[in-house]
N, C-alpha and C positions, 0 to 999 in steps of 0.2 A: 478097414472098410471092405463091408466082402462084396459079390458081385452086386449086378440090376438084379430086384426086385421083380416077382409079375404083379400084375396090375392086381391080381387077387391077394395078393399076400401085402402089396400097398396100402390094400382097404384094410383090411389085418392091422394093418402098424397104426395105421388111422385108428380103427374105433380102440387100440388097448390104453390109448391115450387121448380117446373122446374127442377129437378133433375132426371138422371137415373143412377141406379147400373149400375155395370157392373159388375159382378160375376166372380172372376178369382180361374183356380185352383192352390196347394201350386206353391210354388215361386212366384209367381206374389200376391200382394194384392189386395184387391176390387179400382175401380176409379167409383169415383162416378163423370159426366159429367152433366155440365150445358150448355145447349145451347144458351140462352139468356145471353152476359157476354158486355154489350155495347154493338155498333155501329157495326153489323152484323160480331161479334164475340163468342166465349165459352169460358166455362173452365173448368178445371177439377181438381181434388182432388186425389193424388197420383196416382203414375204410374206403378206400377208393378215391377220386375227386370229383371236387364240389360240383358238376355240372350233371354226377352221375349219381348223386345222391338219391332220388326217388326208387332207380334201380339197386341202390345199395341196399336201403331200409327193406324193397319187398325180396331182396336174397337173404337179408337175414332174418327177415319174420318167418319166411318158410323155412329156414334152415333149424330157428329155435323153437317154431309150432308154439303151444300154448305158453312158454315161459316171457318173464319178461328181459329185458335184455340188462343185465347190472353192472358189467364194465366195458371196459374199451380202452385196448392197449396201444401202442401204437411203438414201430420198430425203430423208425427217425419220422423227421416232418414236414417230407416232402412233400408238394401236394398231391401227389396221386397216392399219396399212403393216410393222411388225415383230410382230406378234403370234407370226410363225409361225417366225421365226428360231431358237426353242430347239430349235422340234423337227427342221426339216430337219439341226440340227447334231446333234442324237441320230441323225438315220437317216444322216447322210453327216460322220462326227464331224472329218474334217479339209477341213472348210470353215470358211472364214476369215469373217468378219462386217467390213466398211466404213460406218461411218458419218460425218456430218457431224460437224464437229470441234466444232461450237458445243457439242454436248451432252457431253463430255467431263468437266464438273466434277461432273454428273449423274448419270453410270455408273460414274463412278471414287471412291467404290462406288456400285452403285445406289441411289437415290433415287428414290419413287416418286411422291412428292409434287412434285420439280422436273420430273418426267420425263412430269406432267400427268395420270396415270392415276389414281392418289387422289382428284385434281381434280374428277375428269369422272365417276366409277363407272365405270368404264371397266377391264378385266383384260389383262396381257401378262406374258406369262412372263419372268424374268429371265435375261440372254442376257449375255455377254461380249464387248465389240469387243476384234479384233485392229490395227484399224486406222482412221484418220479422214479424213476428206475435208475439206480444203482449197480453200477458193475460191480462184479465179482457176490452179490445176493441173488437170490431166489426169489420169487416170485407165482404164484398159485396160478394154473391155468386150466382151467376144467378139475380133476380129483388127483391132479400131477405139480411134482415141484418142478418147474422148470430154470435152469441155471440161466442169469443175464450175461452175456460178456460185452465187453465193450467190442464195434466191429468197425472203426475209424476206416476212409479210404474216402468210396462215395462219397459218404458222409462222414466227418468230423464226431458227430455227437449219436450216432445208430449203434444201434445194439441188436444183437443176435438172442437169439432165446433155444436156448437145449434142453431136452428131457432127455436125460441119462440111460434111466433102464431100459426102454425102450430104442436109445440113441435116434431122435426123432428133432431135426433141426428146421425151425423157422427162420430163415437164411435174411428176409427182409431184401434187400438187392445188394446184399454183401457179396452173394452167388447164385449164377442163374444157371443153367443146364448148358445154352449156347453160346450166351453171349458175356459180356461185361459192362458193367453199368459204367455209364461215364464219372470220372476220377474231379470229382466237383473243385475241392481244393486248389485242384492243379490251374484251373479257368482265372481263380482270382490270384496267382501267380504264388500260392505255398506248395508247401511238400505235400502231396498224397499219393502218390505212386509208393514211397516205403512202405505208408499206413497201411495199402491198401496188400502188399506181401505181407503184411503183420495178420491182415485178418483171412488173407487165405491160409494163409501156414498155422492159425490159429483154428481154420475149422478141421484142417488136415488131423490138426491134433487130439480132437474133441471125438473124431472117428464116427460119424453120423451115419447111420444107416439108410436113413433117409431124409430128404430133403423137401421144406415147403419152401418154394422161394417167394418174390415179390411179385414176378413174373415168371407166366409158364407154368406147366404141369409138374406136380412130384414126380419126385427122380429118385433115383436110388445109387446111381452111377456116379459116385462124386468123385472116387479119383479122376473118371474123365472130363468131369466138368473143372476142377479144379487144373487140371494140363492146359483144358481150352482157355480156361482164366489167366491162363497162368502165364502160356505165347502170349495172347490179347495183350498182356499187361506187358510184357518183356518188348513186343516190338512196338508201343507208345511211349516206353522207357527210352527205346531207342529213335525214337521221329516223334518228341511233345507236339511238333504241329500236325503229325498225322491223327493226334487225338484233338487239339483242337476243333479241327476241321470234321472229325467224325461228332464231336460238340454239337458243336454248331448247326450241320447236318440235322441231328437229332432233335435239337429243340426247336426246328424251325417245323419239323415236322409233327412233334407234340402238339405246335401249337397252330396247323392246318388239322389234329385231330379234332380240336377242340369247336374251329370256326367255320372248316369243311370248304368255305372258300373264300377269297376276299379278291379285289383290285388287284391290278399289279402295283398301284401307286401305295394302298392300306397296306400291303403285307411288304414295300421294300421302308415303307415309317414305323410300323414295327418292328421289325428289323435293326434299325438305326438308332428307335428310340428306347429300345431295350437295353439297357445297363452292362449285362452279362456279354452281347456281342460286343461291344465297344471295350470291354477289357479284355476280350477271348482273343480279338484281332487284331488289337492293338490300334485302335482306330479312335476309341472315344473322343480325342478333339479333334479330328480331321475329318468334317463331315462327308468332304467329296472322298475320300477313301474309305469311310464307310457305306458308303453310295456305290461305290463300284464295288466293295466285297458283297454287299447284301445282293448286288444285281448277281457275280458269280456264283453266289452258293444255292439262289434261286434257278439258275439257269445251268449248273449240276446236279441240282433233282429233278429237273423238267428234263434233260439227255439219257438222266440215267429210269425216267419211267415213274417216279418216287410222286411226282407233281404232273398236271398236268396243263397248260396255259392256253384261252382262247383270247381273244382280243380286249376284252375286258375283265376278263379273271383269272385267276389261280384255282387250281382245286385239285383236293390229293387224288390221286394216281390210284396208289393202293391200298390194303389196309392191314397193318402188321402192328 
């Protein structure tokens, strides 16, 4: 891996493999869009979520200008990575959907509950794959072969996409530049902390020159982002409730991104009546213990600035 990239030789590594970010803020994931996709078509690589779908469709009709759009890949099936897949297929109805194959017993038929969004409160519109992606194949993405690996950790069933010649990685949220995505597995009580050293030692290995992640701007600096991944991940190995709680944290705040503000009574029932907190806390049948964790997790992002509380509401603080 050699040094950062300048932002002018970024755009270089961009067009030799036809690709443009699209940089989204939270809720929505990064879509990275190919223009050249066949016969006066594109394609694009994850779509954002469901709530930000009208802003999805007009970044990628500007991004693809006169073509029509003819597929749509997607990295895993989280919903800020496929939220926006129903609808780019209403406005461009013969584009195809690729997804990772692990999720297959999941959408065949939909399941929302294995598919994690019942899980989390979390909403994505119900979308049909025409096709799956396979680890260790190739895959076409713009006039480039790009290699799938499988990238377990996050997610279970995500996959990474690498273009060789170029060494040109669509990381998905297997790796971000600062931070580390939370270790999903670990919540409903399996292994994912190994998996998720299996996929950073696995991009270590693939030697990317540059990086599109899920979030966050292309980077070129992957040994340091993969150090920062790397502590993150060693000292949750060493305190799982310090990732819990950074969980927890996280999605409480995903999902003031989504609703911007609510009650203090609506957002401590959502809370409580969300699935994924009552197994993360170990509270599921103890309501008055999940009554008193939802009031502290709320009342450690309103101290720490994250939230902010008037007598009748909640409302986020800030916006990252």
């Amino acid at each position: 891996m050699a040094g950062a990239l300048q932002a002018e030789e970024i755009g270089v590594a961009l067009r030799r493999v036809g690709a443009q970010l699209l940089v989204r803020g939270w809720l929505s994931a990064n879509s990275v869009v190919f223009r050249e996709h066949g016969h006066k078509s594109a394609l694009v690589v994850d779509t954002g979520y469901v709530s930000h779908v009208e802003q999805t469709v007009s970044l990628v009709r500007q991004a693809i200008g006169a073509r029509t759009l003819g597929a749509i890949v997607n990295t895993h099936l989280h919903s800020d990575h496929c939220g926006g897949n129903a609808g780019l297929q209403r406005e461009w109805p013969a584009a195809t959907i690729a997804v990772p194959c692990g999720y297959l017993a999941a959408l065949m038929p939909w399941d929302e509950s294995r598919l994690s969004y019942r899980h989390t409160g979390q909403r994505c519109e119900t979308f049909v794959p025409d096709t799956f992606l396979a680890p260790n194949t190739e895959v076409q993405l713009g006039g480039s072969s790009w290699e799938v690996h499988a990238a377990p950790g996050h997610d279970p069933d995500a996959v990474l996409l690498f273009e060789p010649q170029e060494g040109v990685l669509i990381s998905g949220d297997a790796l971000w530049e600062n931070r580390l995505a939370i270790i999903f597995p670990e919540l409903a009580g399996d292994s994912g902390f190994d998996a998720t050293h299996h996929a950073l030692d696995l991009i270590e290995r693939l030697q990317p020159r540059l990086v599109l992640p899920g979030h966050g701007g292309a980077f070129s600096d992957v040994a340091s982002a993969l150090a920062q991944s790397r502590a993150r991940l060693n000292a949750f190995v060493k305190s799982p409730d310090r990732h819990r709680k950074h969980a927890v944290r996280a999605l409480v705040v995903y999902h003031m991104l989504e609703v911007q503000q609510q009650s203090h009574a609506e957002l401590a029932a959502w809370i409580t009546g969300t699935p994924i907190f009552g197994a993360t806390l170990g509270c599921a049948h103890d309501p008055d213990l999940a009554n008193q964790l939802a009031t502290e997790t709320v009342g450690s992002l309103i101290s720490d600035g994250v939230l902010s509380a008037s007598a009748d509401h909640i409302r986020l603080a800030i916006r990252d």
